[in-house]
C-alpha positions in Angstrom: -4.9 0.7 -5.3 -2.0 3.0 -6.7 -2.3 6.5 -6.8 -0.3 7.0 -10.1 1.5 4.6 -12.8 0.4 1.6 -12.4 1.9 -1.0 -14.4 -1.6 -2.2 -15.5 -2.4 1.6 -16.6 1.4 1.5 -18.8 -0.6 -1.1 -21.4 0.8 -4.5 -19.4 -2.2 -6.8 -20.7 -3.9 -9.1 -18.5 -4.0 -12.6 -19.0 -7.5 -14.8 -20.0 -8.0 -16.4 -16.4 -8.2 -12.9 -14.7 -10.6 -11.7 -17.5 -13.0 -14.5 -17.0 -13.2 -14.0 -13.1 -14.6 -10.7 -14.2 -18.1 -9.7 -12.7 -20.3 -8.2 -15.6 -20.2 -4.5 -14.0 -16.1 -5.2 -13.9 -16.1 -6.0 -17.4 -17.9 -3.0 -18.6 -14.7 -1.2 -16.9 -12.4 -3.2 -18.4 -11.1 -0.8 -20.8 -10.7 2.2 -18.7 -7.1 2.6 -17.3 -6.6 2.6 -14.0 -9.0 -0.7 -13.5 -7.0 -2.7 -11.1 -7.1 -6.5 -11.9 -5.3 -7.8 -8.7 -7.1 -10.2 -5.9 -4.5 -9.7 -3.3 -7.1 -7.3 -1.7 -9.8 -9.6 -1.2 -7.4 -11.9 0.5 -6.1 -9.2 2.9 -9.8 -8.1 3.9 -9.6 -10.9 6.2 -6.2 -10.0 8.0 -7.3 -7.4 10.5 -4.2 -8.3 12.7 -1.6 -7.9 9.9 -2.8 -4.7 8.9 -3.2 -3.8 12.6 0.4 -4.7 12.9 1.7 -2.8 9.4 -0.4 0.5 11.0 1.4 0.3 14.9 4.3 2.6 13.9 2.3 4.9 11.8 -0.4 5.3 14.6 1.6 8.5 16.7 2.1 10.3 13.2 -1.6 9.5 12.3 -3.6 10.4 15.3 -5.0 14.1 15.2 -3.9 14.4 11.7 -4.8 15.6 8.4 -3.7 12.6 6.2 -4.4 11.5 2.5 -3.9 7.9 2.1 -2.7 7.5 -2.1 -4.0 4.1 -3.8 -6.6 3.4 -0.9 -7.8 0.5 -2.8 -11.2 -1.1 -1.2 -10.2 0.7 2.5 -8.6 -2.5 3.9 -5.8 -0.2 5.9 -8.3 3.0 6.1 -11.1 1.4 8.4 -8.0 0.8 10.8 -7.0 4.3 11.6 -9.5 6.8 10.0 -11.8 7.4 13.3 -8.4 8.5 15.0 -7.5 11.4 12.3 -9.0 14.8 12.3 -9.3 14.3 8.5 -8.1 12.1 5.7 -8.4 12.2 1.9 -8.8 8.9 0.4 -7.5 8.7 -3.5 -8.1 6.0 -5.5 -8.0 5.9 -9.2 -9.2 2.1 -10.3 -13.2 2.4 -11.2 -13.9 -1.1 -9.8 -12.4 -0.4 -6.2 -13.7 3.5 -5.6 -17.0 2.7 -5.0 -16.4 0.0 -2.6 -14.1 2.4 -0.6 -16.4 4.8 -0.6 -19.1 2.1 0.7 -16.8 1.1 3.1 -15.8 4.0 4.8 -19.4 6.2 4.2 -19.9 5.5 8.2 -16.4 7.6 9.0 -16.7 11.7 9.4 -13.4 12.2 8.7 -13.2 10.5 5.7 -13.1 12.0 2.4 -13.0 9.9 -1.2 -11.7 11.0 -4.5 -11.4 9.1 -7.6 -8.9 9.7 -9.4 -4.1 10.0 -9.3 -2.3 12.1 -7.3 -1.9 15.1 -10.1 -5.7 15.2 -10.1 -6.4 16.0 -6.5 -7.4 20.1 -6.3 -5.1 22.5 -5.3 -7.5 23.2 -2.5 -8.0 19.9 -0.9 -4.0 20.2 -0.8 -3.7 23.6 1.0 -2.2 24.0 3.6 -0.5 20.6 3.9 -0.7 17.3 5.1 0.7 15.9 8.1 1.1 12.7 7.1 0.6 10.9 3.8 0.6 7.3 3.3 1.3 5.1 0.8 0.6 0.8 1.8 1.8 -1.5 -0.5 1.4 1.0 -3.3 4.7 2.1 -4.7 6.4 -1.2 -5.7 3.6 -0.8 -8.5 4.7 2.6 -10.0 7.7 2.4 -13.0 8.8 5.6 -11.8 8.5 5.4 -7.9 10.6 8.9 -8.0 8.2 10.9 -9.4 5.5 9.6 -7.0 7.9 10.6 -4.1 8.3 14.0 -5.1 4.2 14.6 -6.0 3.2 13.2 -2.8 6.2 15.5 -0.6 4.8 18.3 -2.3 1.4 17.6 -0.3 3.3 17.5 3.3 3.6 20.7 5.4 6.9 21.5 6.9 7.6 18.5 9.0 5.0 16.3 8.1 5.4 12.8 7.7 5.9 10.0 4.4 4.4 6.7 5.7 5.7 3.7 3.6 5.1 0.1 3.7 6.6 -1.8 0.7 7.8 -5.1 0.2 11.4 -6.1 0.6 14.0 -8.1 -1.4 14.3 -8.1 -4.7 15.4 -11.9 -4.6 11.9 -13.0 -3.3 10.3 -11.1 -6.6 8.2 -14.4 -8.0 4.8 -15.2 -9.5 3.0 -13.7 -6.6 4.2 -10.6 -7.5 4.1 -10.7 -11.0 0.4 -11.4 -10.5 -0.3 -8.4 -8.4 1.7 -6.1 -10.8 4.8 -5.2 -8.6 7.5 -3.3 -10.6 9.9 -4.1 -8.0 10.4 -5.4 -4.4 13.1 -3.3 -2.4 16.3 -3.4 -0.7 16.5 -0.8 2.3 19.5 1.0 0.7 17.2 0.9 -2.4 14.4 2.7 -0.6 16.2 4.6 1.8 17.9 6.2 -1.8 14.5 6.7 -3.5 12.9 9.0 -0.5 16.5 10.9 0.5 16.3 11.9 -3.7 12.7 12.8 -3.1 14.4 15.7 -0.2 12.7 13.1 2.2 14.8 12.7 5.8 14.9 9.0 7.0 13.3 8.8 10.7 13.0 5.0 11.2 13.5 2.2 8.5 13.0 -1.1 9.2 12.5 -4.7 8.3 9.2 -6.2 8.9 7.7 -10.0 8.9 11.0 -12.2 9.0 8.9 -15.3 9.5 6.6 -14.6 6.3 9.9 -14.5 3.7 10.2 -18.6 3.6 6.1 -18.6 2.7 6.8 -16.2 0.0 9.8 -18.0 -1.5 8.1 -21.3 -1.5 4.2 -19.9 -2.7 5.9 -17.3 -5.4 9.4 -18.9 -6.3 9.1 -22.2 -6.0 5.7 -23.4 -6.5 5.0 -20.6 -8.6 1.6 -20.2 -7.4 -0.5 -16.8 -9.3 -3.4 -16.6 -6.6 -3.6 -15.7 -3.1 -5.2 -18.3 -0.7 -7.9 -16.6 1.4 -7.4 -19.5 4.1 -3.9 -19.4 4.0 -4.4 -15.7 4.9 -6.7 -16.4 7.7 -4.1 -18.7 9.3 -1.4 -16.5 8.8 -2.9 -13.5 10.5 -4.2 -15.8 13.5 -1.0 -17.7 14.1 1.8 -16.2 12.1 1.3 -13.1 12.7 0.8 -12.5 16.7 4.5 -15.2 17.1 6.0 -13.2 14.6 5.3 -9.5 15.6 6.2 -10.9 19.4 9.6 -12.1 17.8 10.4 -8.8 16.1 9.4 -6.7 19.6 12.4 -8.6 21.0 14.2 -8.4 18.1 15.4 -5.9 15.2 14.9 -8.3 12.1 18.3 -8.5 9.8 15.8 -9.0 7.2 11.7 -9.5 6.3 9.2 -9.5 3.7 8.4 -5.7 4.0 9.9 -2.9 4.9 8.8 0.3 6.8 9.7 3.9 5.9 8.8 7.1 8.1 10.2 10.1 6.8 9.9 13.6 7.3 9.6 16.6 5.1 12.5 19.0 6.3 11.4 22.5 8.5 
């Protein structure tokens, strides 16, 4: 689901087990590139509330807007908010999740899909600016994070809007996220540094899902579990979720699992 860099796509091999679960048509990709190996997604098609609740602070800068969404993987986060944009470009570069997101989101008007990194999307499809562009558990995959920053500012108009959701803490880094190919998980200093190099100006930053950094540590750190539970995800968006977002509207978090990141593209 990343627009550019992957780990997977810098020659990180993949181990025998995630081979195997290939389907035949996946296997026949398996050489190209930017094929994206992870499972997380599937988990996280069934968490309608968490994604509802990762999309609530983004929803002002999203509505009525021209968007492009970078490393839209199967269209998880894009059914949520797509209807309420005049347009968005969805870009997508792994071969085994663009036609499912094109599938997915074939019954939306204002959704476009391209195949294919950041670099490659026409000068044209770029003109005359987004006003928002947003990036969902995307850059913690890219070795140089940076460079993505600066491509995808170069797509905003004059005070148009960065979206980022990431996750938080480097301490919590563990087998989860060595599964799913994170590069790195960040501190807000960390991240707040990364978009102020990128000439991006901080509008809200905040820690997210306070409640869901204990199930991380124990799943990824301790047990060293490699695969995401789809029932464990069910009962985490029907139960965790809803007490923990109710929490943090009471409360700003000292710390969390994610982070979010609006920033804006100086006049």
């Amino acid at each position: 689901m990343v627009g550019a860099g992957r780990r997977q796509r810098a020659g990180a091999s993949e181990d025998a087990s995630a081979r195997a679960a290939r389907s035949p048509a996946e296997a026949a990709e398996g050489d190209d590139a930017d094929f994206y190996e992870g499972r997380d997604l599937e988990a996280l098609s069934d968490m309608p509330r968490y994604t509802s609740w990762i999309l609530a602070p983004f929803r002002d800068h999203l509505a009525a807007a021209r968007v492009i969404e970078v490393g839209a993987g199967i269209g998880n986060v894009a059914i949520h908010y797509v209807a309420a944009t005049s347009e968005t470009l969805l870009v997508e570069p792994a071969p085994n999740l663009h036609a499912r997101l094109r599938d997915r989101v074939a019954g939306f008007r204002q959704a476009r899909v391209l195949r294919g990194r950041l670099d490659q999307v026409p000068d044209a499809d770029r003109a005359p600016g987004f006003d928002a562009a947003l990036l969902i558990n995307v850059l913690e995959h890219i070795d140089d994070d940076r460079e993505l920053l600066i491509d995808l500012t170069a797509t905003l108009r004059p005070g148009g809007r960065l979206l980022l959701f990431v996750p938080a803490l480097p301490w919590l880094y563990g087998s989860l996220d060595a599964k799913v190919q994170h590069v790195r998980r960040y501190t807000a200093d960390g991240l707040r540094a990364a978009v102020n190099g990128a000439g991006l100006e901080v509008e809200r930053l905040r820690y997210f899902d306070v409640l869901g950094v204990a199930p991380w540590l124990v799943m990824g750190r301790i047990l060293k579990r490699r695969d995401f539970d789809p029932g464990s995800a069910r009962f985490y968006d029907k139960i965790g979720v809803p007490l923990t977002a109710f929490v943090e509207r009471h409360m700003v978090p000292p710390l969390g699992k994610s982070l979010h990141c609006i920033c804006r593209k100086p006049l």
